[in-house]
DOVOMI-265483 format. One line per field, with one value per residue (C-alpha): x negated, y, z. Coordinates in Angstrom, 2 decimals, decimal comma, padded with zeros to 5 digits. Example, Ala and Ser with C-alpha at 12.3 -4.5 7.8 and 13.67 -1.06 7.14 Angstrom:
// residues 2
px	c(-012,30_-013,67)
py	c(-004,50_-001,06)
pz	c(007,80_007,14)
***
This chain:
// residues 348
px	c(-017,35_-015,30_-011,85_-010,26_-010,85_-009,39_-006,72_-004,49_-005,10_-003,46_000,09_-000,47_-000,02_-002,40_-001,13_-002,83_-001,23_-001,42_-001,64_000,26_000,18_004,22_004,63_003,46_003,86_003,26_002,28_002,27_-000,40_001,55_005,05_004,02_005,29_008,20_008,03_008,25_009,09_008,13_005,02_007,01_007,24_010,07_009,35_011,43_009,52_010,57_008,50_005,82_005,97_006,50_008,80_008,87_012,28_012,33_009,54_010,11_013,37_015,06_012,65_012,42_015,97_015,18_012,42_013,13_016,61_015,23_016,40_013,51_013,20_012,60_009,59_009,30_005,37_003,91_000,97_-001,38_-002,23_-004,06_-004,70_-006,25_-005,44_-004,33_-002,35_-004,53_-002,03_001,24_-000,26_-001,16_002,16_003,80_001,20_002,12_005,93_005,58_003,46_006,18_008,67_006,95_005,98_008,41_007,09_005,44_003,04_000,37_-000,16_-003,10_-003,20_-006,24_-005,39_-006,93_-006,26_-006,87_-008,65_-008,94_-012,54_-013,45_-012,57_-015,66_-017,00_-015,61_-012,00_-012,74_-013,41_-010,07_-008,16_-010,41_-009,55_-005,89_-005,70_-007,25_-005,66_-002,73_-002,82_-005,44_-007,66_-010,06_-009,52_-010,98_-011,28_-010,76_-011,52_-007,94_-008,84_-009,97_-006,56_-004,79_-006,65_-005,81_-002,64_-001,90_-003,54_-007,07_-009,92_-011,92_-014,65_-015,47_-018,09_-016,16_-014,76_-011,48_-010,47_-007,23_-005,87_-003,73_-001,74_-000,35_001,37_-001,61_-004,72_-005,51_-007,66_-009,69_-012,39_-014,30_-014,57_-016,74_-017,53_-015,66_-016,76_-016,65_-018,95_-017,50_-014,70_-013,12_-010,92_-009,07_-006,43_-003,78_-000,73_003,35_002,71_001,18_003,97_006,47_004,15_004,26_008,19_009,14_006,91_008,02_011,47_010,34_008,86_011,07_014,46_013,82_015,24_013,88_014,30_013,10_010,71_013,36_015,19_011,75_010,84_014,36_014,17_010,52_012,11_015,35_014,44_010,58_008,16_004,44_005,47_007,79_010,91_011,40_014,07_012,84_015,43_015,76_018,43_019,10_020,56_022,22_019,72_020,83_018,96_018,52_018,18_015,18_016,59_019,84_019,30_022,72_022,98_023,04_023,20_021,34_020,39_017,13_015,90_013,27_011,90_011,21_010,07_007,52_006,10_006,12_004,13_001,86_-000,89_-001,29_-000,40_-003,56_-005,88_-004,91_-005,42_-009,05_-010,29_-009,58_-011,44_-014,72_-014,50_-014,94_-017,41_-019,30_-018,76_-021,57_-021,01_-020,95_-018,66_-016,60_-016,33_-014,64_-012,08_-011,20_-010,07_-008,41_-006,91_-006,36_-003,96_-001,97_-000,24_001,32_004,15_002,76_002,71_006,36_006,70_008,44_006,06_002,59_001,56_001,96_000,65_-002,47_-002,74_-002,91_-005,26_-007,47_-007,08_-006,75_-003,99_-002,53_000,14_001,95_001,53_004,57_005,09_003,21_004,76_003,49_000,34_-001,95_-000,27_000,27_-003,50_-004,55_-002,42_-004,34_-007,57_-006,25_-005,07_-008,33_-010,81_-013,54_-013,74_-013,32_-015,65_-017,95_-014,77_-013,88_-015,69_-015,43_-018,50_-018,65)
py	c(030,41_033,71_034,67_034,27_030,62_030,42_032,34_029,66_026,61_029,32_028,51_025,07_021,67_019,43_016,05_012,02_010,42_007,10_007,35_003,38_001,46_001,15_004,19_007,26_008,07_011,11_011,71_015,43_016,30_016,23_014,79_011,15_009,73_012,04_011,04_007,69_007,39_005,44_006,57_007,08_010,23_010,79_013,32_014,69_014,96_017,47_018,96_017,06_019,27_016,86_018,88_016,80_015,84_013,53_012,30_009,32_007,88_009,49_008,61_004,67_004,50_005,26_003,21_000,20_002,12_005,59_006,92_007,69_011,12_010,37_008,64_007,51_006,77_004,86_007,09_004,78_001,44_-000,75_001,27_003,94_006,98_005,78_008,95_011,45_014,53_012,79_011,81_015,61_016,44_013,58_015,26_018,46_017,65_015,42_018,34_020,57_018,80_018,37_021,86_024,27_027,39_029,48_028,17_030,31_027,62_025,33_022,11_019,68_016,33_013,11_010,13_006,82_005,21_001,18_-000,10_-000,92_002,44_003,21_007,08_008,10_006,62_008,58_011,86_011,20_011,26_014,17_016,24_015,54_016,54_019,84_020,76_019,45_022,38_021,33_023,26_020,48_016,55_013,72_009,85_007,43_003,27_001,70_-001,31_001,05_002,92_-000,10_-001,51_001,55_002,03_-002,01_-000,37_-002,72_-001,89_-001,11_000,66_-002,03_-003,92_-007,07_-008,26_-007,51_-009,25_-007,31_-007,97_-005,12_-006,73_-003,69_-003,18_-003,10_-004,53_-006,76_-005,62_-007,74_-006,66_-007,42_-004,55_-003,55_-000,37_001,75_000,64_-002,04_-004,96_-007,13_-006,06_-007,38_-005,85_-008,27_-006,87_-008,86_-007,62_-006,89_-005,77_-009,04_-011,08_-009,51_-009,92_-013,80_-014,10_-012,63_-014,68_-017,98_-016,88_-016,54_-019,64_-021,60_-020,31_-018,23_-015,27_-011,82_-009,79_-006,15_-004,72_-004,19_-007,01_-008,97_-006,64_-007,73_-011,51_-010,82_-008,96_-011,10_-014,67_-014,32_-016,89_-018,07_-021,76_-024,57_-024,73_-027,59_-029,27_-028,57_-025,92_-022,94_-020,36_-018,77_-016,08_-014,53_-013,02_-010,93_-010,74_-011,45_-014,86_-015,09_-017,46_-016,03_-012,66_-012,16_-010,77_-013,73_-014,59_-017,41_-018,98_-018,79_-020,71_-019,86_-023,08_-021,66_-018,03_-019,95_-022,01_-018,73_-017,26_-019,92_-018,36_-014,74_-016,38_-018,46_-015,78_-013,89_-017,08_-017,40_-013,65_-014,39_-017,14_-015,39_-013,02_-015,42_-017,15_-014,27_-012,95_-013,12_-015,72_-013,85_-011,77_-015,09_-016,23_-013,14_-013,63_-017,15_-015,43_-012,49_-014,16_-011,81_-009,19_-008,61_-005,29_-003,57_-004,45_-008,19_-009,72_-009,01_-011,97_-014,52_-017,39_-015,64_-015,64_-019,62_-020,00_-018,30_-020,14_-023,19_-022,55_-021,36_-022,45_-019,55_-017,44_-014,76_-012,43_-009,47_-005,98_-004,67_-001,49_-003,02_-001,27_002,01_001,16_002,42_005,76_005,90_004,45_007,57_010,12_008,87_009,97_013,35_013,96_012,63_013,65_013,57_009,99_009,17_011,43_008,67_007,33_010,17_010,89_015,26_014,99_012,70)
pz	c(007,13_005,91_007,64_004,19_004,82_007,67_007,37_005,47_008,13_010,56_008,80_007,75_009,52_009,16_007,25_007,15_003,59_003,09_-000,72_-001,52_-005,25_-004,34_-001,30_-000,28_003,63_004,95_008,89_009,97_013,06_016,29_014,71_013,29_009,77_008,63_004,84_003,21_-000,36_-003,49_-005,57_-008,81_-010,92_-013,57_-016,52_-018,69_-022,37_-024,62_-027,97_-026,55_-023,45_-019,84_-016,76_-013,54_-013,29_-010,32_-007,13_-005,34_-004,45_-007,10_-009,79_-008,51_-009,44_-013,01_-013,58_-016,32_-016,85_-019,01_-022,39_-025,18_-023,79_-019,40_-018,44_-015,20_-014,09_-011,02_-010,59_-008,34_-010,02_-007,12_-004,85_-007,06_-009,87_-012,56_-014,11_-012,73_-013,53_-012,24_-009,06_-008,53_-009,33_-007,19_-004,16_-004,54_-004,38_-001,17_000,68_-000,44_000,87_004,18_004,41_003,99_004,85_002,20_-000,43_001,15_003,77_003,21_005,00_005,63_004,35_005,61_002,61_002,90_000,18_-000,50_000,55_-002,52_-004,62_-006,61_-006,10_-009,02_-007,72_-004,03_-006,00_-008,30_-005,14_-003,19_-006,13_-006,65_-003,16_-003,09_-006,51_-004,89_-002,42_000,90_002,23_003,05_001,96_004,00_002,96_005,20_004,68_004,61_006,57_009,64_009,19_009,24_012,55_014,14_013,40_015,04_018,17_017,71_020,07_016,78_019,24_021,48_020,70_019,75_016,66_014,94_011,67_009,75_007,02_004,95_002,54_000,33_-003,13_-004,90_-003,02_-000,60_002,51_004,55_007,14_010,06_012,13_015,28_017,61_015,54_011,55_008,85_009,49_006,64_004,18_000,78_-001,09_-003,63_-006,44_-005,28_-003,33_-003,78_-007,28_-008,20_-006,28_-008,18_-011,61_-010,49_-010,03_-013,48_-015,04_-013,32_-014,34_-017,46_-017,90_-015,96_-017,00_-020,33_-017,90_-018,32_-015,27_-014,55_-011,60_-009,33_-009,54_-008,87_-005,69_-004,58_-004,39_-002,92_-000,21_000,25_000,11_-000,81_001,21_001,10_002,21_000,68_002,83_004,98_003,09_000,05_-001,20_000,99_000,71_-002,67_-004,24_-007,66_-010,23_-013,34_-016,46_-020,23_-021,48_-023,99_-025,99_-027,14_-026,04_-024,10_-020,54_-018,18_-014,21_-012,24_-008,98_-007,57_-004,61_-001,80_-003,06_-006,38_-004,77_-002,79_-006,16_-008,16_-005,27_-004,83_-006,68_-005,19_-001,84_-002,22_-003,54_-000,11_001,78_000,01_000,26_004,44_004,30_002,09_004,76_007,83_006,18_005,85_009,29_012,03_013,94_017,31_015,87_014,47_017,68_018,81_015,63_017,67_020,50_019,10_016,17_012,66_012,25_009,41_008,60_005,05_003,38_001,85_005,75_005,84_003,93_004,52_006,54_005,43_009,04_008,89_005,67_006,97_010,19_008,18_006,07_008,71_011,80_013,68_015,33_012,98_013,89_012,11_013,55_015,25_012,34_009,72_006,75_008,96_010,31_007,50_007,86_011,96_011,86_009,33_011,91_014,51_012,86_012,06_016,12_017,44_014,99_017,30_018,31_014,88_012,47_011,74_009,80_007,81_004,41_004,26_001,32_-001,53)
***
């Protein structure tokens, strides 16, 4: 290995990136996550000619809301490159913005990739990466960040079910001394709840909403179960009524959220239990004692955990940072590299 190749991991700190359908975290070696923003690019198009205008926050603010000539781009489409040049771009910017010393620095990136990203979706994000500025890019299996980062005894030689519900995908896997016995990825996860509550309101109400407006009664008063009386809380929704085309406010109910979610709820609940079925049953026996942990952004909804526990039986709870964990998890494969190669993909 020449100097010259050296020379640049000298400068550079070493960064895990957990590379989301709806955010990007970024953990640097030694100081845990310092960056987490929306994967969303805004251009500004010109003659044909595109000039990154806004990364993350700022360009999730503009999406649904640009004039002919912004575009603003979500870069990863279930877990994977979809817009192979923006996500470069939208790389490039958050490794900027982590490291601000001079360009000359390289770092080596560990990114975690969904278990069921073909090889020709791994080398997508391997080479965004290194064009991106790395030195070296690793690939690690989500589900394996994600048990790490909820502090699972993933080497011991017992079972561990987890379940990483993210904005794109759906993980679930079966893990044991340190690897993936089992795992299913399904395309279902906050991107597909939201999908399912603008078209209920569509349907329902002849209300067109927007993205955002979705996300936000997912977060506020979304659940996986019908409330007990029925009803729920509610809250105001703006958007356009389809029928006479005017601006118009509404009421929606958690009662409604939780039929509009039925479906993607019940893929989730499904994939969990194609995964049990298929788990050794020594290993299944394990999963009775330990129960099945769920981290991303999808368990923080409302009453998943119980949705899940009824449908199979078993104890399920939600990991203490679980918006965090596939990152912290990722991080924790950069710091202790060692213990962990077997995990990390340096080659394909």
């Amino acid at each position: 290995m020449s100097i010259l190749y050296k020379i640049p991991g000298l400068f550079a700190q070493d960064m895990a990136i957990d590379l989301g359908t709806a955010n990007t975290l970024v953990y640097v070696k030694g100081r845990g996550v310092i960056l987490s923003e929306p994967s969303v690019v805004a251009y500004h198009v010109k003659d044909g000619v595109k000039k990154v205008l806004a990364v993350g926050e700022d360009a999730k603010l503009m999406l649904g809301r640009t004039p002919g000539s912004i575009e603003a781009i979500r870069p990863m489409r279930e877990g994977v490159i979809a817009d192979f040049d923006t996500a470069e771009a939208m790389i490039k910017h958050f490794i900027r913005k982590v490291h601000k010393r001079s360009s000359f620095s390289k770092p080596k990136i560990i990114v975690c990739v969904p278990h069921g990203a073909t090889p020709v979706e791994k080398r997508a994000i391997r080479q965004s990466v290194l064009s991106a500025g790395a030195r070296r890019a690793g690939l690690i299996a989500e589900p394996i960040a994600a048990a790490i980062g909820a502090g699972m005894p993933i080497t011991d030689p017992t079972g561990n079910m987890v379940v990483d519900i993210g904005g794109g995908t759906t993980e679930v896997a079966v893990l044991s001394l340190g690897d993936i016995v089992y795992a299913r990825s399904v395309r279902v996860g906050g991107d597909r709840m939201d999908e399912a509550i603008i078209n209920y309101l569509r349907r329902q109400q002849n209300l067109l909403v927007g993205e955002s407006t979705a996300e936000r009664v997912k977060t506020s008063i979304g659940t996986a179960r019908m409330p007990d009386d029925g009803r729920g809380s509610s809250m105001q929704i703006r958007g356009r009524d389809l029928l006479n085309g005017v601006p118009k406010e509404t009421e929606i109910s958690q009662a409604q959220v939780a039929e509009a979610l039925a479906e993607p709820v019940q893929a989730i609940c499904e994939a969990v239990m194609t995964a049990l079925e298929a788990t050794p049953p020594d290993l299944a026996a394990d999963i009775v004692d330990r129960g099945v942990m769920l981290t991303g952004g999808g368990a923080l909804l409302g009453d998943l955990d119980l949705a899940l526990r009824e449908q199979t039986g078993l104890a399920v709870s939600i990991a203490d940072d679980s918006l965090n964990c596939v990152a912290l998890g990722t991080g924790k494969a950069l710091e202790f590299e060692k213990q962990l190669r077997h995990a990390i993909d340096y080659d394909s």
